[in-house]
C-alpha positions as CSV (number, residue, x, y, z in Angstrom):
1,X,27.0,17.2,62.0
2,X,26.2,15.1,58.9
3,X,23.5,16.8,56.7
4,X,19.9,16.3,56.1
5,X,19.8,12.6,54.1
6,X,16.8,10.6,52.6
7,X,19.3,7.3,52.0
8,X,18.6,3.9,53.0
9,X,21.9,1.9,55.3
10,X,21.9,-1.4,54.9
11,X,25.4,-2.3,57.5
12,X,26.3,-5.8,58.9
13,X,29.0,-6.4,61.3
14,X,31.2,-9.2,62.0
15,X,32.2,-10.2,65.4
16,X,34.1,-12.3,67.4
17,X,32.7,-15.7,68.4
18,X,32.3,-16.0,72.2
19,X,33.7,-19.3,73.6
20,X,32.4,-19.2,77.3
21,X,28.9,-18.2,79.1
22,X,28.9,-14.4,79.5
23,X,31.4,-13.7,77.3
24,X,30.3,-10.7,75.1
25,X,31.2,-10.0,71.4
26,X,34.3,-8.1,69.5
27,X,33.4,-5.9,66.6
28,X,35.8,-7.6,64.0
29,X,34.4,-5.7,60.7
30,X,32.1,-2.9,60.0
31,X,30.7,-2.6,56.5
32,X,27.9,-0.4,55.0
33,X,26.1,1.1,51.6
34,X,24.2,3.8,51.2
35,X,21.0,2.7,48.7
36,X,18.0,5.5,46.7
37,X,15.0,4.3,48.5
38,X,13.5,5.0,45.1
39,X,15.9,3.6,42.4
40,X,17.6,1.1,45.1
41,X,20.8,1.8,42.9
42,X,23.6,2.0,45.5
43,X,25.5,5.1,46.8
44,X,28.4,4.9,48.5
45,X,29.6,1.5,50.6
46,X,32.5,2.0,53.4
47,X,34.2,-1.5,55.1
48,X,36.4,-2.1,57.7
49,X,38.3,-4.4,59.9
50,X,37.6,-3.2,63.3
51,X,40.9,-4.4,66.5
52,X,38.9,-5.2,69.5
53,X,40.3,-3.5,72.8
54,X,40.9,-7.6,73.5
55,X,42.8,-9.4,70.8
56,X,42.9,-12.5,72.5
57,X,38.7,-12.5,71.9
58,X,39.3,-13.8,68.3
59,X,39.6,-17.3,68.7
60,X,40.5,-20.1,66.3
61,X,36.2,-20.6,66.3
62,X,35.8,-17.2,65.7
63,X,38.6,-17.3,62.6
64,X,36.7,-20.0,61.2
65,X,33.7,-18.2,61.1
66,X,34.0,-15.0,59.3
67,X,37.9,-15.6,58.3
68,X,39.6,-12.7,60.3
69,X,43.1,-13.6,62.1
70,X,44.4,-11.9,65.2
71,X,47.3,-11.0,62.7
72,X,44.8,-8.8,60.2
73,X,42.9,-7.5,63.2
74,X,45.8,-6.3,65.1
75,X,46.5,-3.4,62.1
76,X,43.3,-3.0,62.0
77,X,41.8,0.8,63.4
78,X,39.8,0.7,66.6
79,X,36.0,1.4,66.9
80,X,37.1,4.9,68.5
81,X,39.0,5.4,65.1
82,X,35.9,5.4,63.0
83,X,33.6,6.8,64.9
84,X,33.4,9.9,62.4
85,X,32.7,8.0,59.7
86,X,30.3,5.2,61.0
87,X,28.6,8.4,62.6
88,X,28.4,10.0,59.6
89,X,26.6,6.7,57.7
90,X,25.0,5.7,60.3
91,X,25.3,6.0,64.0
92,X,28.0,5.6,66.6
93,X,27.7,3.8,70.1
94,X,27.4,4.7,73.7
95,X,30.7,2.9,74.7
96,X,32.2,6.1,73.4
97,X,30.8,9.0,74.2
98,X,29.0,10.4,71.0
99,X,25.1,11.1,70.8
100,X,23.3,8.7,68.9
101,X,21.1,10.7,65.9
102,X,17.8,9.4,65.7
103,X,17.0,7.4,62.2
104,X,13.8,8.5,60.7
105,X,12.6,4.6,60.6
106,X,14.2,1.5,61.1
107,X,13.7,-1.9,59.4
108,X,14.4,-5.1,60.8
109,X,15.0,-7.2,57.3
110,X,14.5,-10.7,59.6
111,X,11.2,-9.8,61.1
112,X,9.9,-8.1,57.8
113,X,11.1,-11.2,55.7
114,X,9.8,-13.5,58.6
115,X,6.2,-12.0,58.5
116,X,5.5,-11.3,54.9
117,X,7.9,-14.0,52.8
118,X,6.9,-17.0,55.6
119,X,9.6,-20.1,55.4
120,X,9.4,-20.8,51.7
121,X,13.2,-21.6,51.7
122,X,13.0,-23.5,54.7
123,X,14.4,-21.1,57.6
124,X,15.2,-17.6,57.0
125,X,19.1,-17.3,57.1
126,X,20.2,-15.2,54.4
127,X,22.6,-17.9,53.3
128,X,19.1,-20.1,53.0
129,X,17.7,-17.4,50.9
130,X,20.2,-16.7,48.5
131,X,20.4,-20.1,48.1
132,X,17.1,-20.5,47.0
133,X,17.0,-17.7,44.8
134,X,20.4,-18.9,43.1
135,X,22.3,-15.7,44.5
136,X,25.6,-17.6,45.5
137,X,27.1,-18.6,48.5
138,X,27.3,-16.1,51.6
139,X,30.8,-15.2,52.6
140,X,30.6,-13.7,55.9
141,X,32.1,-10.8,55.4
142,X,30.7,-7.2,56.0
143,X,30.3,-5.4,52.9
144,X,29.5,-8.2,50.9
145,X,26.5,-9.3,53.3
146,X,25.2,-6.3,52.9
147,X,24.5,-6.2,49.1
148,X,23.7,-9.9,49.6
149,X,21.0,-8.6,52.2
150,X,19.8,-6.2,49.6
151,X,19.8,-8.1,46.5
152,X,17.8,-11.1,49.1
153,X,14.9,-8.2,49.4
154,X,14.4,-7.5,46.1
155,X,13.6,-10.6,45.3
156,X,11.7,-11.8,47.9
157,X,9.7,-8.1,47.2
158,X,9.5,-9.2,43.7
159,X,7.9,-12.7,44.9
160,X,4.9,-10.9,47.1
161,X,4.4,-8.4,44.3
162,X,3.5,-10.7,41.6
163,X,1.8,-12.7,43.6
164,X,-0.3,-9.9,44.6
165,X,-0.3,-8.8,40.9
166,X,-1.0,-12.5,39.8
167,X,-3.0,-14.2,42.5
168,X,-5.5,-16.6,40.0
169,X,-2.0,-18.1,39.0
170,X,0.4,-17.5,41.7
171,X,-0.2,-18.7,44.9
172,X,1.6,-17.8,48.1
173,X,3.6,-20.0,49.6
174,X,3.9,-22.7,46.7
175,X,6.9,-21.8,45.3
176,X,9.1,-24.4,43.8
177,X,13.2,-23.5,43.4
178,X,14.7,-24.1,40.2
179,X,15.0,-27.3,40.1
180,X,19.2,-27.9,39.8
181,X,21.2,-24.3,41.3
182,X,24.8,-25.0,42.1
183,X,26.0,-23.5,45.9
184,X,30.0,-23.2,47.0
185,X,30.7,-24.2,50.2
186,X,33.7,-23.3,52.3
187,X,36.1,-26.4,54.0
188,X,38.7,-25.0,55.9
189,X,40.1,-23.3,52.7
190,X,38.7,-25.6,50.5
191,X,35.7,-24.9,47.7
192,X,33.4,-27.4,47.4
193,X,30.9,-27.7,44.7
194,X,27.3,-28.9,46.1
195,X,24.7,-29.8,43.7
196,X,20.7,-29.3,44.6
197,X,18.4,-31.1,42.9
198,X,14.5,-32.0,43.6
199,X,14.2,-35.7,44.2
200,X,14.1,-37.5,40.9
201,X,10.3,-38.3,40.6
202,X,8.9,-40.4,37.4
203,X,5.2,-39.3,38.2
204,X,5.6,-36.0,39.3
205,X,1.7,-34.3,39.5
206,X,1.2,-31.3,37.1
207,X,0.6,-29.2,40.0
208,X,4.5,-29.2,40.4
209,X,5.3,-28.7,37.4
210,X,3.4,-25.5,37.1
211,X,4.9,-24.3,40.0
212,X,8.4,-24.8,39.0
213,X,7.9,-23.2,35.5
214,X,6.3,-20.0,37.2
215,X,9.1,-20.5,39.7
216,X,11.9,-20.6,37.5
217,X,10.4,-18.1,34.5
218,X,9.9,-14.8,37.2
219,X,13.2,-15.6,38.7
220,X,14.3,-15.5,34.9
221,X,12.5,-12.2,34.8
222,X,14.6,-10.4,37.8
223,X,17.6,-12.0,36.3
224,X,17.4,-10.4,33.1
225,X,15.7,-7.2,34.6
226,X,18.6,-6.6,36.4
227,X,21.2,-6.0,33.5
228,X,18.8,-4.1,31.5
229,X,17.8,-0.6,32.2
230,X,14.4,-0.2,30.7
231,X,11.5,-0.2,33.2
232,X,10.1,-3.8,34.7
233,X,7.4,-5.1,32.0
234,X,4.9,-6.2,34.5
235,X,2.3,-6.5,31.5
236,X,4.6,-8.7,29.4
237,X,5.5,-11.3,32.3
238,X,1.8,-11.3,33.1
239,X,1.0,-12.2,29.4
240,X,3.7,-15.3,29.5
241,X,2.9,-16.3,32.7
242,X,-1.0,-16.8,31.7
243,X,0.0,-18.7,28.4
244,X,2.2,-20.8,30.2
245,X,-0.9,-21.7,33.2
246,X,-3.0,-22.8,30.0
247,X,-1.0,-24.9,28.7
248,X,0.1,-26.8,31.6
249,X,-3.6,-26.7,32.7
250,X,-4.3,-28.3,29.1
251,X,-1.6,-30.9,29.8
252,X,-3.3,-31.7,33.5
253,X,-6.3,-32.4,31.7
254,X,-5.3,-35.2,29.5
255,X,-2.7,-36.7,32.1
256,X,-5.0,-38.4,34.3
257,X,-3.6,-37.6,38.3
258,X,-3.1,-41.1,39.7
259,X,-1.5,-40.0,43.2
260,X,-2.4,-37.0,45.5
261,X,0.1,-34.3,44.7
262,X,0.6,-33.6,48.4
263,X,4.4,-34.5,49.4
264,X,5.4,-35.3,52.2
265,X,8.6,-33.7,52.7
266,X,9.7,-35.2,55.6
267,X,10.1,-39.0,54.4
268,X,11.7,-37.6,51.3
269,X,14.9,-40.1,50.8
270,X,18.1,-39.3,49.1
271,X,18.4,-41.1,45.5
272,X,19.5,-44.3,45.9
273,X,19.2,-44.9,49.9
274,X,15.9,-46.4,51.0
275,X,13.6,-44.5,53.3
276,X,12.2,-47.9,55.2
277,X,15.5,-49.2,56.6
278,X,15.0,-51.7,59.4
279,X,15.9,-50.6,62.9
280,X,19.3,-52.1,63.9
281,X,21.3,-52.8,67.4
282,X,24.3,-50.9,68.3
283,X,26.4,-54.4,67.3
284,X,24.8,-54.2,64.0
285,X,26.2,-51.2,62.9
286,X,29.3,-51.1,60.6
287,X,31.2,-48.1,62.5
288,X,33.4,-48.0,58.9
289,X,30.3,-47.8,56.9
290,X,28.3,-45.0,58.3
291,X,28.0,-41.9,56.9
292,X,26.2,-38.8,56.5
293,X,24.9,-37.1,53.1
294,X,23.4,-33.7,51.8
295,X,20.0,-34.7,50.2
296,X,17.5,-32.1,48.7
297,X,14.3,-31.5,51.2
298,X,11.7,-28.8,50.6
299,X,11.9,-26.2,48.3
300,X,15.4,-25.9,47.7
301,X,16.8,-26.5,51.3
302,X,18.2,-29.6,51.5
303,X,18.9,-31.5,54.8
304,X,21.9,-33.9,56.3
305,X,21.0,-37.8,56.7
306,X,22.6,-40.6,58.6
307,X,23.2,-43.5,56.7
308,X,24.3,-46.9,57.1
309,X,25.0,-48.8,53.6
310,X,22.8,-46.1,52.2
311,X,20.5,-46.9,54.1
312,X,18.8,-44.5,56.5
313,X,19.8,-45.0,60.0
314,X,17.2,-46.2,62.9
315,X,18.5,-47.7,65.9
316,X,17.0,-50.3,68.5
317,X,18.5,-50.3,71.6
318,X,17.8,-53.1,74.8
319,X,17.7,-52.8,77.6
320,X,17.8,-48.8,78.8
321,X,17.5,-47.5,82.3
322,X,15.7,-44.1,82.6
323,X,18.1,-41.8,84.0
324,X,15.8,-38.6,84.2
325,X,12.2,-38.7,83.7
326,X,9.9,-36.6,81.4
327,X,11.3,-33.0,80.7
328,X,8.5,-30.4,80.1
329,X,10.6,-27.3,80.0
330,X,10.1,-26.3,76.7
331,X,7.0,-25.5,74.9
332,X,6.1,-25.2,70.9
333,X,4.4,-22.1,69.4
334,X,1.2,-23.7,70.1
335,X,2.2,-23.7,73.8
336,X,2.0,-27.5,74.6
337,X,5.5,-29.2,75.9
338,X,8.3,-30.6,74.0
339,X,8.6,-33.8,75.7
340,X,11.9,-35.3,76.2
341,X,13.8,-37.4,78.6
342,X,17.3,-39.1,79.6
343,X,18.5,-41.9,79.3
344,X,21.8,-44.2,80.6
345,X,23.9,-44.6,76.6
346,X,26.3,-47.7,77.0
347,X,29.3,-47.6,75.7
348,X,27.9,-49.7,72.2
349,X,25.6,-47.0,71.7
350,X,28.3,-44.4,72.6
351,X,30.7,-45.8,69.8
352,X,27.8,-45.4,66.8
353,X,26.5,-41.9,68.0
354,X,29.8,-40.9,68.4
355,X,31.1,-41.9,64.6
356,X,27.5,-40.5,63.6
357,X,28.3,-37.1,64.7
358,X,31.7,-36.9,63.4
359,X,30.5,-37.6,59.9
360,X,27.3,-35.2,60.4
361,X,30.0,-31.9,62.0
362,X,31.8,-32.4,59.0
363,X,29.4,-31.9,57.2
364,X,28.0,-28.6,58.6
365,X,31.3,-27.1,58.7
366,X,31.9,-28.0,55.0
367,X,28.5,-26.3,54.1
368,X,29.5,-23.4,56.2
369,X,27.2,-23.4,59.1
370,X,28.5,-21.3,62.0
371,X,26.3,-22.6,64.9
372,X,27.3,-24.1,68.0
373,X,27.4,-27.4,68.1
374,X,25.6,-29.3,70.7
375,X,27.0,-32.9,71.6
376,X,24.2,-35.5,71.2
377,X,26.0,-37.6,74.3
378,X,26.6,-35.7,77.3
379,X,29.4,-36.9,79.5
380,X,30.2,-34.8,82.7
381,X,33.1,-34.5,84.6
382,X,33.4,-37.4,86.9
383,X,30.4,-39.2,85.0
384,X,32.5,-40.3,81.9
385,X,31.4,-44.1,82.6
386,X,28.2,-43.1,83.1
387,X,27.3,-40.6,79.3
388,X,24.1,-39.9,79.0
389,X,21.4,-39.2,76.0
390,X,18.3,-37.4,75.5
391,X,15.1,-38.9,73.8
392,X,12.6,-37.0,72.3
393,X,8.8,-37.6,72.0
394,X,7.3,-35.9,68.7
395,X,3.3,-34.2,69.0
396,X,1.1,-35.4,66.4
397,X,-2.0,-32.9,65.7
398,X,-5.2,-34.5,64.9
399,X,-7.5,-31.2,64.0
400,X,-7.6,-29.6,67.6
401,X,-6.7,-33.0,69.6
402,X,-2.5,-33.3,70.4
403,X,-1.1,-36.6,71.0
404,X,2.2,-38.5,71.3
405,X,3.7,-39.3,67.7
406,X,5.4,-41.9,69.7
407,X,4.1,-45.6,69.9
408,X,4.3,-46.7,73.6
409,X,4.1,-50.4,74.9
410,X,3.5,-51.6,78.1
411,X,6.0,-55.1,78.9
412,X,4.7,-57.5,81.3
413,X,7.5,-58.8,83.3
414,X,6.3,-62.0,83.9
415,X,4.6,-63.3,80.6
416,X,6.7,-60.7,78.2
417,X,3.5,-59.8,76.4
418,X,3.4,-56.5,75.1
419,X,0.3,-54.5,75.2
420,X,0.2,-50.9,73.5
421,X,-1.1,-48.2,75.0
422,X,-3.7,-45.8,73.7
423,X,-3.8,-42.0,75.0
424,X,-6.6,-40.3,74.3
425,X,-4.5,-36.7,74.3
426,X,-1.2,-35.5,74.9
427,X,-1.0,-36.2,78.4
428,X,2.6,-35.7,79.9
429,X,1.7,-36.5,83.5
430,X,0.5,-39.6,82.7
431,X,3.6,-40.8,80.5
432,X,5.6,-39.6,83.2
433,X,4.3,-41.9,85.8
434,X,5.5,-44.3,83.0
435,X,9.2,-43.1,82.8
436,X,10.1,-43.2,86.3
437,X,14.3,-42.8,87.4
438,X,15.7,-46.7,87.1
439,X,13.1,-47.8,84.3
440,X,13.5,-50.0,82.1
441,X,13.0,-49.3,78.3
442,X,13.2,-50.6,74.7
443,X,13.7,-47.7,72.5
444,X,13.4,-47.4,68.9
445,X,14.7,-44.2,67.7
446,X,15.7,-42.3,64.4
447,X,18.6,-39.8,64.3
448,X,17.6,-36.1,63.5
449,X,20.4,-33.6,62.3
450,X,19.3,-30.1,63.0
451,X,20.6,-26.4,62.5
452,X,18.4,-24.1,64.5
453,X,19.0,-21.0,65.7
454,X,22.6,-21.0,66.2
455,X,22.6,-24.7,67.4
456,X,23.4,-27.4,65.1
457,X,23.3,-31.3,66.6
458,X,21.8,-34.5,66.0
459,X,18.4,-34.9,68.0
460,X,16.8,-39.0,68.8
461,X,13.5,-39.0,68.0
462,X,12.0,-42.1,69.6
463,X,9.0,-44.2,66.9
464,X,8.6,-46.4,69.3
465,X,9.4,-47.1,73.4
466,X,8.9,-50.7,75.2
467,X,8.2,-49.8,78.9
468,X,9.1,-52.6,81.1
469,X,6.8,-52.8,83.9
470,X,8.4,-53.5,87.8
């Protein structure tokens, strides 16, 4: 039995990807460290590839993923193999027979980070996070995940302490990245270098410039803290921190603010490409001339956008026959319903979502995303002439009142005169009576790229629907 121990584990595994509904996961790799809970100097770190009873469960997805063959698994030791050891760091499973010793407390880094550090990087994937904090590019593997993991705490500890320390000058959640950090990301082999800036802004408010100083000067401070071996001088930082608040507060003085420093974020453009591009018709689109492009988006994060001559992407599409009416099924945090529907896609359509989405997969893999991908055209077996896509209506929150952050018109059939129509709230009964199997509908939509839990696609978001009336 292993003896009495006051260390910290950090461990990570890597596992197989499963490629069908109900298909489990393969330990592939087992890697841990031991840490001092008080100098949080590592200990002692132990790795491993682990062969799954099933070699045939590492698939050419799951070799992709985390870069382990069949071929380097199959030499590999089984679980059963190093049970001593993992029991010995930290625990072995049921699946073989050994009791399970009970830790004396148990931290789960995601829903510690989620609750006290918030989404200042955008999404709280430790790849996210050490990009923000200029830690490199996660690999994937084990043992280096781990310290990544680690490292990701103490500086995200760091944050929340001086702002605690600090709060006159620092405030939470208004943290700025450096402004240019330089990631890698994987291509099938391949390194590619990826450049994040802040959009270039002439008349950028002094409010963001203090908060990318303070930004950039404590992440200098951990930096340098870490190759030194004196103690943290929390009352020097403090000191340089409060000299540099009074001078930028002198400069906001005699600068006069001619624009509200409030952003926002979400019709942020990529340099050069304009962010009012006209809504164009299947036929208008240059298949050849489509393409999709990393652009920086809040806080470091950046975000993939369709373009089309470099210019955003917004499609118009006449006439549209409702296939499914008004999907409720999901709900936000707030508990009103994600509204969403289905539509017939012909086959102009098909063509540009198609050569959208091959531009925007690349572009994932090449930055190293691992989630599923969900196609944004569903064609079923025995329905390929009939593919299918889903529209979705965005909520707007006006103080307590929801409402659709859709515009919706009302066609009359016979004159053609379009009258809009006004909801007082967000009420999904009503717009269903509206969206009816066999409708007609002009739809104005904008293509959404998104990497959410696992699941990575391009969602329509429709500005603006034409109901025809019957």
């Amino acid at each position: 039995m292993a003896e009495e121990r006051s260390e910290i584990v950090f461990f990570d595994v890597e596992t197989t990807v499963p490629t069908r509904p109900g298909q489990g996961f393969a330990i592939l790799e087992f890697g841990a460290i031991l840490v001092c809970p008080r100098t949080l100097v590592e200990l002692e770190n132990y790795s491993t590839l682990v062969r799954p009873c099933d070699l045939s469960l590492i698939s050419l997805r799951s070799e992709r993923c985390n870069g382990i063959s069949r071929d380097a698994a199959s030499t590999a030791p089984s679980f059963s193999d190093i049970a001593d050891k993992v029991f010995d760091i930290l625990h072995a499973f049921a699946e073989i027979g050994r009791p399970v010793p009970e830790p004396k407390g148990t931290i789960d880094s995601l829903a510690l980070l989620t609750e006290r550090f918030g989404r200042r990087a955008g999404n709280m994937k430790m790849a996210t996070l050490a990009t923000y904090f200029g830690l490199g590019q996660q690999k994937h593997r084990s043992l280096d995940d781990v310290r990544m993991n680690l490292e990701v705490l103490k500086y995200c500890a760091t944050v929340l302490f001086l702002e605690s320390s600090l709060p006159d000058i620092l405030v939470s959640n208004d943290w700025v990245s450096p402004s240019t950090t330089t990631r890698r990301t994987r291509s099938g082999g391949r390194v590619l270098p990826v450049e994040i800036s802040e959009t270039p802004n002439s008349s950028s408010s002094p409010g963001d410039l203090v908060n990318q100083t303070l930004g950039a000067k404590i992440l200098d401070f951990v930096e340098h803290a870490r190759s030194e071996t004196d103690s943290f001088n929390m009352r020097r930082l403090s000191e340089e921190l409060m000299a540099n608040a009074a001078e930028v507060g002198n400069s906001r003085e005699e600068r006069p603010l001619s624009e509200s420093p409030e952003i926002s974020h979400r019709q942020m453009a990529p340099e050069g490409c304009s962010s009012s591009s006209t809504f164009l018709t299947p036929e208008e689109v240059y298949v050849s001339s489509i393409k999709a492009s990393l652009f920086p988006f809040y806080r470091g994060c950046q975000r993939i956008q369709v373009l089309h001559k470099d210019d955003i992407l917004k499609l118009f599409c006449t006439p549209l026959k409702v296939r499914f009416g008004l999907s409720t099924k999901f709900v936000d945090k707030a508990g009103r319903p994600r509204l969403s529907f289905v539509i017939n896609a012909p086959p102009g359509l098909c063509q540009v979502l198609d050569a959208c989405e091959n531009h925007v997969h690349n572009l994932f893999v090449q930055s190293g995303s691992t989630s599923d991908w969900r196609s944004v055209i569903t064609r079923k077996d025995g329905y390929w002439n009939f593919p299918t896509v889903r529209l979705h209506i965005p909520t707007v929150v006006t103080g307590d009142v929801a409402n659709f952050g859709t515009e919706i018109f009302l066609k009359d059939a016979a004159s053609g005169v379009e009258q809009k129509l006004v909801f007082s709230k967000l009420d999904a009964a009503e717009l269903d009576s509206l969206l009816t199997p066999g409708t007609t509908i002009d739809a104005f939509f904008s293509l959404d790229p998104y990497d959410y839990q696992q699941n990575a696609g391009i969602r329509l978001v429709a500005q603006k629907l034409v109901i025809h009336s019957k």
